[in-house]
C-alpha positions in Angstrom: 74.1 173.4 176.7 73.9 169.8 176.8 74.7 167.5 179.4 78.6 165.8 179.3 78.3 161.8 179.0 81.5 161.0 179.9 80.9 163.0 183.2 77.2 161.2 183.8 78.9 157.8 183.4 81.2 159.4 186.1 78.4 160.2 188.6 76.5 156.7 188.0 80.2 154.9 188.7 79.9 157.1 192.0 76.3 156.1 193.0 74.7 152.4 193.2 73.5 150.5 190.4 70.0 151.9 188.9 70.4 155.7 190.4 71.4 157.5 187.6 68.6 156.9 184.3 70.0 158.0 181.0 67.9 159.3 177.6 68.7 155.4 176.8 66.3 154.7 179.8 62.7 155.3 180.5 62.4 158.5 182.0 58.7 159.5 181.0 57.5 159.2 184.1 59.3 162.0 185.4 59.5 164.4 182.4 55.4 164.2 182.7 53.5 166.2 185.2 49.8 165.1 186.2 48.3 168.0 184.3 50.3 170.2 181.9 53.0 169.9 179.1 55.6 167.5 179.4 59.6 168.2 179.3 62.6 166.3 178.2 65.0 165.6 181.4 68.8 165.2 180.5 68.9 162.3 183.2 67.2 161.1 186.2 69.2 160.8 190.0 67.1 158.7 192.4 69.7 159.2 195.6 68.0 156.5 198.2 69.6 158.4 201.5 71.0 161.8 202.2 74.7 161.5 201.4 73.6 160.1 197.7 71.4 163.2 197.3 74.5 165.5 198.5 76.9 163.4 196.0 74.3 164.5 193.3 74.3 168.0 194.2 78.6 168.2 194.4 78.6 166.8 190.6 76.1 168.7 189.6 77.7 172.4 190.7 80.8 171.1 189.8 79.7 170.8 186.0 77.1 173.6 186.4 74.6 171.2 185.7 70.9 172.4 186.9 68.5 170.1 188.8 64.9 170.4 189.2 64.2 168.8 192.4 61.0 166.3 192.0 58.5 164.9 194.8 55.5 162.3 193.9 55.0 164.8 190.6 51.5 165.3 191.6 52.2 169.7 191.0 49.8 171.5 189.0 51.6 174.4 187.6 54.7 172.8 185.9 57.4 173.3 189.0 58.1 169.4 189.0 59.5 168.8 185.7 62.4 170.2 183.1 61.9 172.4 180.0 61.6 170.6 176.7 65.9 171.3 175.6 67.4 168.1 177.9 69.3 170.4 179.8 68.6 169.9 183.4 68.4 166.6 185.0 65.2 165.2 187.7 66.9 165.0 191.1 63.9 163.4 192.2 63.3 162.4 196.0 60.9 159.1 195.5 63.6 156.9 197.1 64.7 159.0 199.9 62.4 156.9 202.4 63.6 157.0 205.4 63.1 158.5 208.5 59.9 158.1 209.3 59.4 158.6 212.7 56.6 158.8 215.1 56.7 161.5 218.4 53.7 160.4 219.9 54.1 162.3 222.8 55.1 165.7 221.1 52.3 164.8 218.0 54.2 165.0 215.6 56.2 162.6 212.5 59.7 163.2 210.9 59.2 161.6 207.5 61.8 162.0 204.7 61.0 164.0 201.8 60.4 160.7 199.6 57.2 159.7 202.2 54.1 159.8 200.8 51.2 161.9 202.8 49.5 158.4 202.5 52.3 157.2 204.2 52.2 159.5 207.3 48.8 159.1 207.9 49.2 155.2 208.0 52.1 155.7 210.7 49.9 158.1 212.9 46.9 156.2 212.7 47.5 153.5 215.4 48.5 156.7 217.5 45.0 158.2 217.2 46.8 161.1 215.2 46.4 162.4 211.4 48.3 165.0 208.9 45.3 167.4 208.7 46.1 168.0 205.2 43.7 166.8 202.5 44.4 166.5 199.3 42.9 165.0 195.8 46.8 163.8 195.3 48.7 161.8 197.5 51.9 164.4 197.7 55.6 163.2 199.3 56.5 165.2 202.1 59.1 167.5 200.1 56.4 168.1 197.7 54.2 169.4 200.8 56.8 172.2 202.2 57.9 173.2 198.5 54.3 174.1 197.6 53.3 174.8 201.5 50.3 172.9 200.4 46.4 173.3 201.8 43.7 171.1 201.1 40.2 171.1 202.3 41.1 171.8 205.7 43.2 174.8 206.3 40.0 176.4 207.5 40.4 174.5 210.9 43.8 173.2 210.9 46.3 175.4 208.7 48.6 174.6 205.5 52.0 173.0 205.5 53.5 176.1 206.9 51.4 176.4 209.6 52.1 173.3 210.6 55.6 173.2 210.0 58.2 172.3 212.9 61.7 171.7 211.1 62.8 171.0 207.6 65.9 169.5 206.3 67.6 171.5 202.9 70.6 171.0 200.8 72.0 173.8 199.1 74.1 173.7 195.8 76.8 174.7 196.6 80.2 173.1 196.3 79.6 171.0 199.7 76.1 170.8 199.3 75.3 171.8 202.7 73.0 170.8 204.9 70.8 173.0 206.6 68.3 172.3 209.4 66.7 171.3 212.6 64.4 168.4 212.9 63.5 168.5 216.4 60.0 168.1 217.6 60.2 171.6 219.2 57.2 173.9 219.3 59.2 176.7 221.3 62.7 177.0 219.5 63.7 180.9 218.5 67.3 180.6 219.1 68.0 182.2 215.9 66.1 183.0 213.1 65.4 179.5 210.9 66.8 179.7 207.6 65.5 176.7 206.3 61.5 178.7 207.1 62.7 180.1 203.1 62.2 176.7 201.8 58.6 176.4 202.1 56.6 177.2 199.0 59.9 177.6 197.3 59.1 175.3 194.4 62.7 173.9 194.6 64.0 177.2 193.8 66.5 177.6 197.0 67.4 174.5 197.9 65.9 170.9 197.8 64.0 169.6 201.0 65.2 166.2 202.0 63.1 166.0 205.2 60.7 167.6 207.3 59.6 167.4 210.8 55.4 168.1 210.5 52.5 168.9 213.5 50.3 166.1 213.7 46.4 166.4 215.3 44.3 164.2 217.3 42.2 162.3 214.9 38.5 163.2 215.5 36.2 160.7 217.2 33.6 161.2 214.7 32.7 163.1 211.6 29.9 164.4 209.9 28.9 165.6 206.8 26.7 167.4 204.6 25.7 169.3 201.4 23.7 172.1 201.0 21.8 174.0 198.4 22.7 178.0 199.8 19.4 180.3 199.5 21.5 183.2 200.2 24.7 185.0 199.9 27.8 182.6 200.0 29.8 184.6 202.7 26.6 185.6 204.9 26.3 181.5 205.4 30.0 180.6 205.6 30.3 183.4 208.4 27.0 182.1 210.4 28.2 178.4 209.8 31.4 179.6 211.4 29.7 180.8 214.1 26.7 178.0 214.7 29.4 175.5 214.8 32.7 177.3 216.2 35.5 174.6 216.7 33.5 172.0 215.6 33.5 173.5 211.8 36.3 170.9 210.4 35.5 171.9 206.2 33.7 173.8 204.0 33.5 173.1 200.6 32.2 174.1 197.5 30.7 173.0 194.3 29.5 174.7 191.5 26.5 172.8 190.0 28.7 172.4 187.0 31.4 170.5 188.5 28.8 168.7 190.1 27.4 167.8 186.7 30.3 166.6 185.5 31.1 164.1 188.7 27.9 162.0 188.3 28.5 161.8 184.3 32.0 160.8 184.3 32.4 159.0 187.7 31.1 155.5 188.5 29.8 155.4 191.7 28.7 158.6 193.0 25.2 159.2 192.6 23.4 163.0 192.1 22.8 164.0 195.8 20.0 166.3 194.6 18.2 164.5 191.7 16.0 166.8 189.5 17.1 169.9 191.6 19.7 171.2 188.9 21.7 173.4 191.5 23.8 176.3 190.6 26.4 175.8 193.6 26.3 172.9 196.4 28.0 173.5 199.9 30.0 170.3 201.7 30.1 170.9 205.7 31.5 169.0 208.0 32.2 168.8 211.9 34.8 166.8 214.0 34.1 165.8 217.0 32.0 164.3 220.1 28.5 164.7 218.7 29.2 165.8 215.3 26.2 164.9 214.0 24.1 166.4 216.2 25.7 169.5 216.5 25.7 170.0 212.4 21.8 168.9 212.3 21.2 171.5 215.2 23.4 174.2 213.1 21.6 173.5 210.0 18.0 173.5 211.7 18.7 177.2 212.6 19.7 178.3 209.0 16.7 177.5 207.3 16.4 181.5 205.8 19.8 181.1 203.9 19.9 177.0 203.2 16.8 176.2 200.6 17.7 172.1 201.0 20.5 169.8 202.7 21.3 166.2 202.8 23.4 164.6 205.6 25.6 161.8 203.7 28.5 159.9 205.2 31.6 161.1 204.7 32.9 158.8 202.6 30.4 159.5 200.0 30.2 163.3 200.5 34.3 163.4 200.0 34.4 161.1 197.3 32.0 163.0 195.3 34.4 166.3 196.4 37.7 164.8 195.6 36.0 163.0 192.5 35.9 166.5 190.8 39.0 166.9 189.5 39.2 163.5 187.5 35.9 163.8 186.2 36.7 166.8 184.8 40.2 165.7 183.2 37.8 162.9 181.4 35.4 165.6 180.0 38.1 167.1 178.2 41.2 169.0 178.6 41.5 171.4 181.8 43.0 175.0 182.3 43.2 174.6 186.2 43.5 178.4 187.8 44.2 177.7 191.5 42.9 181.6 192.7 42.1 183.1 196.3 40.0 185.7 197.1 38.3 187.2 200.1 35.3 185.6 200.7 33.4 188.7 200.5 34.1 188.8 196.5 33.3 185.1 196.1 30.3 185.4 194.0 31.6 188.4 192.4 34.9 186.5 190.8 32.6 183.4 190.0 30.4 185.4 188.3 32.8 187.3 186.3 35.1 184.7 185.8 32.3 183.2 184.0 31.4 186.4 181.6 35.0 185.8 180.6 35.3 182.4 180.0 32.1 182.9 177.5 33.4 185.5 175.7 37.1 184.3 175.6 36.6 180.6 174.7 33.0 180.1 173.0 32.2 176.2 174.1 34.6 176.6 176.9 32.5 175.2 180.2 33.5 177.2 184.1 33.3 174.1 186.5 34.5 175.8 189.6 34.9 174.1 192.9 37.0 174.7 196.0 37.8 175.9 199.4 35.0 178.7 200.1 36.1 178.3 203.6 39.3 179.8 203.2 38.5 181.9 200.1 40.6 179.4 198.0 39.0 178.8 194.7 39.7 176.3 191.9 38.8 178.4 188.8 38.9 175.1 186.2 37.9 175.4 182.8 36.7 172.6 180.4 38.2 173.3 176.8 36.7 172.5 173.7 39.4 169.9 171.9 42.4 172.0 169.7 41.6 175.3 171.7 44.1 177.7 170.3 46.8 177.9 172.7 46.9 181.6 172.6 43.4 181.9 173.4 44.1 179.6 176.6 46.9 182.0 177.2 44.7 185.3 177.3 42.2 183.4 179.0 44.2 182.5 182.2 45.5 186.6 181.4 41.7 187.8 182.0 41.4 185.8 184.9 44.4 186.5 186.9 43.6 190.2 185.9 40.1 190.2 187.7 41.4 188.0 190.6 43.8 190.8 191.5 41.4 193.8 191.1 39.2 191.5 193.3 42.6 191.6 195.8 42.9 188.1 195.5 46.3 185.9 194.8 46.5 183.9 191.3 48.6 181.0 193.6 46.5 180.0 196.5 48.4 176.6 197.0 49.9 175.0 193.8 52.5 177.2 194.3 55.1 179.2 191.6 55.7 177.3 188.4 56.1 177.7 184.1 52.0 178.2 184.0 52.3 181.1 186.3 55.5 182.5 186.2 54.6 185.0 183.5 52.1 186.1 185.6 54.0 186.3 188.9 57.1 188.4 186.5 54.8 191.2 185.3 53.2 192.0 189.2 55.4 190.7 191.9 56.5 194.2 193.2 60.5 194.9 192.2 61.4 195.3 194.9 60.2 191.8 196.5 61.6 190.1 193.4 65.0 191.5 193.6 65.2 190.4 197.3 64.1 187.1 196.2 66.9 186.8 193.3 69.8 188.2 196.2 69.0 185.2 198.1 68.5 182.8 195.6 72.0 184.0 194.6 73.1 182.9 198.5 71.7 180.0 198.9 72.4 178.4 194.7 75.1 180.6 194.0 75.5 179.0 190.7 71.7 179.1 189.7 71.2 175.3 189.1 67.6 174.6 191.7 64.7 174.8 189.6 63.1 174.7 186.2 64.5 176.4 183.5 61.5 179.1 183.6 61.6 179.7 187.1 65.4 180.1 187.0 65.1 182.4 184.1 62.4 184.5 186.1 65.1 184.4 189.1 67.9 186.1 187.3 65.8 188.6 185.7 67.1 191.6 187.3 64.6 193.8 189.6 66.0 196.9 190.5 63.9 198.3 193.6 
């Protein structure tokens, strides 16, 4: 079903000049995701404040027309952009700016789904205060809740949801209402919070329009560090854990592939261990008064499980971390799998994951990194150019397969999207997915929120 014109030109006549794109108009910049196929959006809405974005929302349930809500675009797994038919338009959020507001005293922002997480952490700085969230991308703020993101620091400080003190959600409905509470509260059970269901919800139950976030004191100092383990990966992520307690701010890891990879393809970031050829490399680092001493005195008592170590400055250490995922879209084209797994099986999905990559994809190269910390692995794959598509498909297949007999999750933080939803369709337990469809039915009673696939995989009856 294609989209009425006469009833866009109706919407645009409703909205400022620019906020509604047409197919006339340049729209690839939001029909393509960073990684991943791109789709064919029927239009673009850019509402500037809330009562746009609401307008958008009326017209669109009154012509059953569905939306996929879009943030910065940065998503992984597909969730941020339409299907290839031009059927559903981009409500994107890039020019819903403002609030962005500071509670110093209660540490904390309001921001406005449109706010980038660069953004917030220039508006906290001056206060001595930081989003711990830390990310390759620079997300907006909706992005964050819809995908409850993580980052390189959930270890010590939590994801989005953790973090989380009020959101802001639209529904589409025929009023769109407006649901939320965007106080700076800590401490508020008055009732149970609705709007809790729009985290991680990929868009799929109504679209965030602002957000009220935990901020935390901004460490006095830093320190950092990569190591070559000599020993089992959770026997030294458990003793680092205890050696440095609160201090412990990250812990990283690298296979020496990925690692490989960064110094080839990235100007600027040197081999921290020339001639050494490791097979994994571990990035620690503290926060706090006397972070560097307390890391060097950690380290100094680990010497049976860490064969060598080099203290870097953090700058260097993260840019080589954060590097990864770039230098690895330049050696060729990447199946990302975004797994977690308890840290006990670690080596065990590594390991494996490898054996099936090998056998699977001949050529295909396992350059693994992630959060090791937190049991969060990035599972990425460098394909060989023209890789049959269907070999990709059973590739990701195997991997998911092993993940879950390892009791791990095949979404750790990129959240539910078209790579996945397969996936997520064949295992998610009935009865949690015919829960999820009643109140998707409450909250978008019409079925408009969310890509085509997802909404598909919505209404697919699951009959506990």
């Amino acid at each position: 079903m294609s989209v009425d014109a006469a009833a866009l030109v109706a919407l645009a006549a409703e909205l400022p000049a620019g906020t509604v794109l047409g197919r006339d108009d340049d729209l690839s910049g939001y029909e393509k995701p960073w990684r991943g196929p791109a789709g064919r959006a029927a239009f673009v809405a850019l509402p500037a404040d809330l009562d746009q974005l609401r307008t958008v929302v009326r017209w669109a349930v009154r012509h059953r027309v569905p939306l996929v809500p879009q943030g910065a675009n940065t998503g992984l797994v597909g969730a941020s952009v339409p299907g290839p038919d031009a059927v559903a338009g981009v409500l994107s959020t890039a020019r819903l700016i403002g609030p962005l507001d500071l509670h110093a005293d209660d540490r904390a922002v309001t921001a406005a789904a449109g706010v980038l997480l660069s953004q917030v952490q220039a508006a906290a700085a001056p206060h001595g205060l930081e989003l711990p969230i830390d990310l390759s991308s620079d997300p907006s703020v909706g992005g964050l809740v819809a995908t409850n993101a993580g980052g390189c620091r959930v270890l010590r400080h939590g994801d989005v949801r953790h973090r989380l003190l009020g959101v802001q959600v639209v529904l589409a409905d025929e009023d769109a209402t407006v649901l939320g509470d965007l106080r700076p509260l800590r401490k508020k059970n008055d009732a149970p919070r609705l709007t809790d269901l729009a985290v991680g919800s990929a868009g799929l139950l109504g679209v965030v329009t602002a957000a009220t976030l935990e901020l935390a004191h901004r460490p006095v100092d830093r320190a950092t560090a990569l190591l070559l383990p000599a020993g089992p990966l959770p026997e030294l992520a458990t003793r680092l854990e205890r050696g440095l307690g609160s201090a412990l701010g990250a812990l990283e890891l690298v296979s020496g592939t990925a690692l490989r990879l960064t110094v080839q393809h990235l100007d600027g970031v040197p081999d921290p261990f020339p001639g050494q050829s490791p097979e994994r490399v571990l990035l620690v680092e503290t926060e706090g008064e006397d972070a560097a001493s307390i890391l060097l005195n950690v380290l100094g008592d680990l010497e049976d499980l860490v064969a060598d170590a080099v203290v870097l400055p953090p700058a260097r250490a993260w840019g080589l971390r954060h590097g990864v995922s770039e230098a690895l879209a330049l050696a060729g084209p990447v199946l990302g799998l975004d797994v977690s797994v308890p840290r006990a099986t670690l080596e065990a999905v590594r390991t494996e994951c490898a054996d099936v990559v090998r056998r699977r994809v001949p050529g295909a190269v396992l350059a693994d990194f992630g959060h090791v910390g937190d049991g969060g692995l990035h599972l990425n794959v460098v394909l060989p150019p023209d890789t049959d598509p269907l070999a990709v498909d059973k590739l990701r297949t195997d991997v998911y397969r092993l993940v879950g007999r390892h009791g791990g999750s095949f979404s750790a933080e990129h959240g539910l999207g078209p790579a996945n939803v397969g996936w997520w369709l064949g295992h998610e337990p009935a009865a949690a997915r015919a829960t999820l469809a009643a109140v998707k039915r409450v909250l978008d009673p019409y079925g408009l929120l969310g890509t085509e696939a997802l909404r598909a995989a919505m209404t697919q009856e699951a009959t506990p």
